[in-house]
C-alpha positions in Angstrom: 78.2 27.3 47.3 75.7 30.2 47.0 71.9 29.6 48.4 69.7 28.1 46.1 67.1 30.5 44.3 63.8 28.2 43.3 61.3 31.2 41.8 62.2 33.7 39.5 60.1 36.8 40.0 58.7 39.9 38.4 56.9 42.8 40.1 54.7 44.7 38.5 54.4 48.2 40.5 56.7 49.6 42.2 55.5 52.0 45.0 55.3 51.4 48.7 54.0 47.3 48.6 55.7 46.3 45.6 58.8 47.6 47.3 57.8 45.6 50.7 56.9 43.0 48.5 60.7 43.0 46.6 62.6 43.1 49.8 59.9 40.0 51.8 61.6 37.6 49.1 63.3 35.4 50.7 66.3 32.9 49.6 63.9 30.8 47.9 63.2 34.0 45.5 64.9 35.7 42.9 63.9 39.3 41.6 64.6 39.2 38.1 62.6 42.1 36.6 60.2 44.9 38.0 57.8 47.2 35.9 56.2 50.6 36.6 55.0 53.7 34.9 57.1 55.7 36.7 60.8 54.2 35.9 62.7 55.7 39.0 60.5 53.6 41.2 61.0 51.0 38.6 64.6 51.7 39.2 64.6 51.9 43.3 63.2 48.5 44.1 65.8 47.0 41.3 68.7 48.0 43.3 70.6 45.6 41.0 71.8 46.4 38.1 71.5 42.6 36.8 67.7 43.5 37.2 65.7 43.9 34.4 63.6 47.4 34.6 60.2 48.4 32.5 57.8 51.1 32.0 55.4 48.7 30.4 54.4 45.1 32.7 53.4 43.9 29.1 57.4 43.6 28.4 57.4 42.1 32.0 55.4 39.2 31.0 57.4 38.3 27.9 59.9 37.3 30.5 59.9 33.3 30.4 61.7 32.4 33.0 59.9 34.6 35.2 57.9 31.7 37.6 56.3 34.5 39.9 54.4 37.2 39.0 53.6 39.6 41.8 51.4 42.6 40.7 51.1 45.3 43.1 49.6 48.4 41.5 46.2 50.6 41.7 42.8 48.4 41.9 42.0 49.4 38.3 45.2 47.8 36.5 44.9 44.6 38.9 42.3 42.4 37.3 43.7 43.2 33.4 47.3 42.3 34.4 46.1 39.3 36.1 44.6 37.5 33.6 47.5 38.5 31.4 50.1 36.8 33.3 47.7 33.8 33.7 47.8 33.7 29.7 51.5 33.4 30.4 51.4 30.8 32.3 52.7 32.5 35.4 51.8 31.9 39.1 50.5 35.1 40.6 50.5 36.9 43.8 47.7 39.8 43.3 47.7 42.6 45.9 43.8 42.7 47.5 41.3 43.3 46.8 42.1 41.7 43.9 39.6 43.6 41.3 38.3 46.7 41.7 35.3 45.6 41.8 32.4 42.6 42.0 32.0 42.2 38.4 35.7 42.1 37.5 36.3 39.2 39.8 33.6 37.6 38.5 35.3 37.6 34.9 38.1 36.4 36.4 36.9 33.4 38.0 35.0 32.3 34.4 38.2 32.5 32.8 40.5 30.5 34.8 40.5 27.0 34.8 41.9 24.0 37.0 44.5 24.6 40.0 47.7 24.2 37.8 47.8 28.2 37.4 48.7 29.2 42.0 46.8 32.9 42.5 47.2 33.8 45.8 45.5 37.1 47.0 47.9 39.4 49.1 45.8 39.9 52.2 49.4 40.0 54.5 47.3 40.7 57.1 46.1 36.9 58.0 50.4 36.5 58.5 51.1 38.6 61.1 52.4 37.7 64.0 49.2 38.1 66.5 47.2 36.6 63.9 48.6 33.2 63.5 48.9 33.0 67.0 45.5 33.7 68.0 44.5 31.1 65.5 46.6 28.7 67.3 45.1 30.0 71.3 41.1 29.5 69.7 42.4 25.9 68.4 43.5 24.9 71.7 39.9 26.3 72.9 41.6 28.3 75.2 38.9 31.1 74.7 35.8 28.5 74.3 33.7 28.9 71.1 33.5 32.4 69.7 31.1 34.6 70.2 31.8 37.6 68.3 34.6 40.0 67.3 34.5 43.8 67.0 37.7 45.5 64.5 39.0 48.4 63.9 41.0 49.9 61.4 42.8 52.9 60.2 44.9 56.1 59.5 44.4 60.4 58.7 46.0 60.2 55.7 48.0 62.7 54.9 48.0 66.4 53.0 46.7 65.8 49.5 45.3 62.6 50.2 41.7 63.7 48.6 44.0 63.8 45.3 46.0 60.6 45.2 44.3 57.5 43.5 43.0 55.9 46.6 40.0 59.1 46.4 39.7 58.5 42.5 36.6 56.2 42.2 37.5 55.5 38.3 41.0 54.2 39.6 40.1 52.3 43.5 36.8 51.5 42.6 36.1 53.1 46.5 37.5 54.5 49.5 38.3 53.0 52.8 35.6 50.2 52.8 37.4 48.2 49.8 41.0 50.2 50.9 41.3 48.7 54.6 37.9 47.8 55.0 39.0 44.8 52.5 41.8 43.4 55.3 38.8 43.5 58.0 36.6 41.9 56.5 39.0 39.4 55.1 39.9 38.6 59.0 36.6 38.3 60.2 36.0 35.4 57.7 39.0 34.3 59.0 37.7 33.3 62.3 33.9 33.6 61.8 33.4 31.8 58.5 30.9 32.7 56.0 28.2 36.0 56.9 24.6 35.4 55.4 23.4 38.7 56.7 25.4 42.0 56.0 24.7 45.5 56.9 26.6 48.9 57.1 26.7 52.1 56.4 29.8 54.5 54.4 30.2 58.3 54.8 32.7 60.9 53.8 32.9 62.8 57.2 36.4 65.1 56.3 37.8 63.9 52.7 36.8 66.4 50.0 36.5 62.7 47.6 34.4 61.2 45.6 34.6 57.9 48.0 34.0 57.4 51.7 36.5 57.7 54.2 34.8 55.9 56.9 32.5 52.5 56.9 30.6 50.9 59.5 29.6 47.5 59.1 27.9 44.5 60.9 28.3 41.2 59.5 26.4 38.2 60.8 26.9 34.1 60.2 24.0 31.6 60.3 24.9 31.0 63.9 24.6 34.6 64.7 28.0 35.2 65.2 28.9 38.9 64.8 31.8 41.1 63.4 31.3 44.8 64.0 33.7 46.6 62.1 35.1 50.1 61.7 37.3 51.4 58.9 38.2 55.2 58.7 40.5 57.7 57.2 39.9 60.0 60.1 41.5 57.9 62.4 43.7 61.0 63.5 46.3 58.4 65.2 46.5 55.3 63.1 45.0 52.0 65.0 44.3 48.0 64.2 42.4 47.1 66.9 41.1 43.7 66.6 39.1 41.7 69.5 37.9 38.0 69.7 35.3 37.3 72.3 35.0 33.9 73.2 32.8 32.0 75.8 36.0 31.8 78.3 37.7 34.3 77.4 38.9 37.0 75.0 41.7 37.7 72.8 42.7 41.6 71.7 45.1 42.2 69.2 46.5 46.0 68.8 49.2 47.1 66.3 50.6 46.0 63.6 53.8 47.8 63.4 55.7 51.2 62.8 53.1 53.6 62.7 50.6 51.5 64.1 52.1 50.6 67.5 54.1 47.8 68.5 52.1 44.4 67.2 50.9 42.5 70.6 48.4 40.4 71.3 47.0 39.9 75.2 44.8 37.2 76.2 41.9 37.2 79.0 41.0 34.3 80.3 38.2 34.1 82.4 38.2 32.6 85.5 35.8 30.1 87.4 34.3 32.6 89.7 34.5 35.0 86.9 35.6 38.7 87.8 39.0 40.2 86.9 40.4 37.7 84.1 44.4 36.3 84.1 45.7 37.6 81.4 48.6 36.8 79.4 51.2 39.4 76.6 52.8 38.5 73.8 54.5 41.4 72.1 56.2 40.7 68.7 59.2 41.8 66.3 58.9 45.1 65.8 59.7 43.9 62.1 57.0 43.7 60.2 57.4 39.7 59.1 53.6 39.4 57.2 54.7 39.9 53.7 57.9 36.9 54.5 55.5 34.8 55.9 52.6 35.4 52.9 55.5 34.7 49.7 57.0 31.2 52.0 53.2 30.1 52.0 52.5 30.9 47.8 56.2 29.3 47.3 54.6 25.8 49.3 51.4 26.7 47.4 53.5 25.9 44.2 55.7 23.4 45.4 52.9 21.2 47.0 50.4 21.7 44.4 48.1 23.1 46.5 45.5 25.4 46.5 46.2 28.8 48.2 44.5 29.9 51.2 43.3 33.1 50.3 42.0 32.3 46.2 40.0 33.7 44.4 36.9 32.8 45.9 38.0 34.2 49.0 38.5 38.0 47.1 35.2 36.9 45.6 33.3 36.7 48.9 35.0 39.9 50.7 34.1 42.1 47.7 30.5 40.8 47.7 30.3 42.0 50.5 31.8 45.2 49.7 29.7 45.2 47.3 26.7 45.3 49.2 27.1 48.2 51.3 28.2 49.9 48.3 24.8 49.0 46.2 22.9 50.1 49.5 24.7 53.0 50.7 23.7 56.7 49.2 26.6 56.3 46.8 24.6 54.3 44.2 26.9 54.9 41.7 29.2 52.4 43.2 27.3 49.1 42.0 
């Protein structure tokens, strides 16, 4: 006897996620169609020829059997398809930020209705490795009560980046604030909660764009806990740097993979007389295992009928945020 498949799936786009996104499904998931604009792309994360392939998601989402509908193209297509498929009765992973921008999301979240409908919002980063362990070292209290984290996060893009969508405002709705910026944030509300107080500041240092390739932002809760946070496309060699500073003790988390340097996460536990801290390693696959362990929680999202951890509301609250530094930052024409 074969495995047994339990979701049928469609992707809608077909570049570098919704590949990672086609090949992260896992026995319990079944590619059954794939949509993009550009049909060879369509045609490369198919690999099947029992696969059904489209130049139009519309056609996609005609597709009844289809249970999952994962939609992983350019921030200005994301908030249109979404509501389509949730017309269609379709369960939906959404790449982040999830709109391109404050108001969309706010449609969105008047529309839909009741918890029957799972829409998860693909912020992989919360299912790395380091990251769910870390969230397992505070719960033990290892580190105390946190104080305050400080992240960092980015890349140099590339030749011709100021020309690809991400530097389009009409198509990202911003630069690297909402582009990584979004993941940052997302995993300081993580493990801070809820900021009341949010400040920052977004430049375009190198880019020759119409958005910013490098945002500075502090973030503080009610209990004046703090996330300082750096995103930047001038990040010559690409980092994730990502520290948690608790009352006895700190955890750092650096890489996330390829690119990005092997994923580890050392702890520094402080000692009774204080001084040089004990510290402890853990160094990960080198697989990347974020986007497998993101789809096995939306498949227990549907199976348990419960909500997902990162909703709506969630994408809501990070591109408030967002938001904000974009109404009070020089580029006014953000808001």
């Amino acid at each position: 006897m074969g495995r047994q498949v339990n979701f049928k799936i469609g992707i809608i786009g077909c570049g570098l996620i919704g590949y990672k996104r086609a090949k992260s499904l896992g026995p319990k998931g079944k590619l059954i169609a794939c949509a993009d604009i550009n049909i060879s792309k369509a045609k490369k994360v198919a690999r099947n020829k029992n696969i059904k392939i489209f130049n139009n998601w519309k056609k996609l989402l005609e597709i009844k059997e289809i249970d999952i509908v994962i939609i992983s193209t350019p921030h200005n297509q994301l908030a249109k398809i979404l509501l389509e498929a949730y017309k269609k009765n379709k369960h939906i992973l959404v790449e982040k930020p999830a709109t391109k921008n404050l108001n969309e999301i706010k449609k969105i979240i008047s529309k839909v209705k009741g918890n029957r409908i799972k829409i998860r919002i693909g912020y992989n980063h919360r299912y790395h490795q380091s990251i769910i362990k870390a969230q397992e070292i505070i719960k033990l209290g290892t580190i105390g009560k946190i104080m305050y984290l400080r992240g960092r996060y980015g890349h140099g893009g590339r030749l011709g980046y100021e020309k690809e969508w991400r530097a389009k405002l009409s198509v990202s709705g911003g630069g690297e604030l909402i582009d990584q910026g979004s993941h940052l944030i997302d995993l300081s509300r993580l493990f801070l909660g809820e900021f009341h107080k949010v400040e920052g500041f977004i430049n375009t240092y190198f880019w020759k764009m119409a958005v910013e390739d490098n945002a500075f932002l502090t973030l503080k809760t009610h209990s004046n806990k703090i996330a300082f946070l750096h995103a930047s496309w001038t990040e010559w060699k690409n980092l994730f740097s990502f520290e948690i500073f608790g009352t006895l003790g700190k955890l750092d988390i650096n890489g996330r993979g390829g690119s990005y340097g092997h994923e580890q996460l050392t702890l520094y536990k402080m000692s009774t007389k204080m001084g040089i801290p004990k510290q402890k390693k853990w160094k990960f696959k080198k697989q990347d295992v974020s986007w497998k362990n993101e789809i096995n929680e939306f498949y227990k999202d549907i199976t348990h009928n419960r909500k997902p951890a990162v909703n709506l509301t969630d994408a809501y609250k990070t591109l408030k945020i967002i938001n904000k530094i974009y109404k009070n930052s020089k580029y006014a024409h953000f808001t």
